[in-house]
N, C-alpha and C positions, 0 to 999 in steps of 0.2 A: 213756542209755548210748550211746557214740558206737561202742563195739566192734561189730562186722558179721561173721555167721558163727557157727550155731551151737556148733561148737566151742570156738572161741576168746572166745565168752560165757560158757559153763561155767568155763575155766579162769581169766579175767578173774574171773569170781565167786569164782571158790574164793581167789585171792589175795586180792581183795580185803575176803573174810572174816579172811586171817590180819592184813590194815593195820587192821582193825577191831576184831579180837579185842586187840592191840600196842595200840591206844587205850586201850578198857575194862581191859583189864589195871596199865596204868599210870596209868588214875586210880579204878581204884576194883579192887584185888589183891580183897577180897574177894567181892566182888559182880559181879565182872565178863559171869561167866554170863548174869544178869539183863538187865545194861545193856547188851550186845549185841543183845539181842534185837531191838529196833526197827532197828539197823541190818541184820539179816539179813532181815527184813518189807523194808523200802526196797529191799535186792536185789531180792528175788524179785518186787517191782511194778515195776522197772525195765522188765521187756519180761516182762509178765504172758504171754504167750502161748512165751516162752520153754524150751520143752523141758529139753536142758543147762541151762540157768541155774538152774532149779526143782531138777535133781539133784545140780547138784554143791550147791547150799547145804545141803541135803537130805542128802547125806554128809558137808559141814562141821558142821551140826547135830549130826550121828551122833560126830562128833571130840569137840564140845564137850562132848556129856553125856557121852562116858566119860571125860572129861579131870578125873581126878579132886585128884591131887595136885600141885604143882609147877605150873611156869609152864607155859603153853597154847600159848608160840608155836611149841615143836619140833613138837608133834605136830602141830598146826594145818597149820604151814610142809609137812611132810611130807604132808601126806594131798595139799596142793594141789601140793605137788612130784609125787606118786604120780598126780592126775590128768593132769597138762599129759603128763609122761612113756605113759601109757594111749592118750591122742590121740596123741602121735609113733608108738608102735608101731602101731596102727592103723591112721592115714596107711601107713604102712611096707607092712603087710602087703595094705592096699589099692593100693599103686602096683605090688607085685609080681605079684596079681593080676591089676592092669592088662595088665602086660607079657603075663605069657603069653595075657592074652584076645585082646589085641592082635598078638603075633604064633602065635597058636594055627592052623594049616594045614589043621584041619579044616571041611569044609564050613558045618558049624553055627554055626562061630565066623564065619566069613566073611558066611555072612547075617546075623548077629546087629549086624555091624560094619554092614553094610550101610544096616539097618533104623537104628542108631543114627543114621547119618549122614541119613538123612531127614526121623528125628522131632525135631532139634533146628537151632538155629542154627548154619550153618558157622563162627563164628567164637566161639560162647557155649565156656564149659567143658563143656558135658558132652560138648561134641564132640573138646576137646583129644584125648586119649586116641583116637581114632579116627583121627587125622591120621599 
């Protein structure tokens, strides 16, 4: 897997369960459930150590068994549209966080910035937010 980031490995997986569900579906409507399966195992050995990757298939999993009637790729599509969308709000409500930590005027925050800038590299990310 050439993706980097645990995030964007999750939601990498979870598409890439709906290109794989679109396979099994269109060669084998009945059975598709079944023949999927070893593609969803090949995921999640992708980056075995992978956190997100193990969950989101793990909620694609959860899509396929209740995907009872009808084609599998709206609901599929949707769950992984639902994740990628969960990491944007997230991101969101972590960068606004940011801000107020960052410019918060109370003394706690002021050592807290302080402490970050020592324990990391000046130019790594964790220090972005600090600068």
């Amino acid at each position: 897997m050439v993706v980097r980031g645990a995030p964007a490995i999750g939601i990498t997986a979870a598409y890439a369960v709906v290109l794989a569900a679109r396979e099994r579906y269109r060669s084998e409507p009945r059975r598709w459930r079944e023949a999927i399966k070893p593609d969803l195992e090949f995921l999640e050995q992708a980056r075995p150590t992978a956190v997100n990757l193990r969950w989101a298939v793990t909620r694609m999993r959860g899509v396929i068994d209740n995907c009872r009637d009808g084609k599998p790729l709206p609901w599929l599509l949707d769950e992984a549209r639902r994740i990628h969308a969960e990491d944007i709000a997230a991101n969101r409500r972590f960068c606004t966080w940011l801000q107020h930590w960052r410019d918060c005027p109370s003394p706690l925050c002021r050592r807290a910035r302080a402490c970050r800038r020592i324990a990391t590299s000046p130019t790594g990310p964790a220090s972005a937010s600090t600068r």
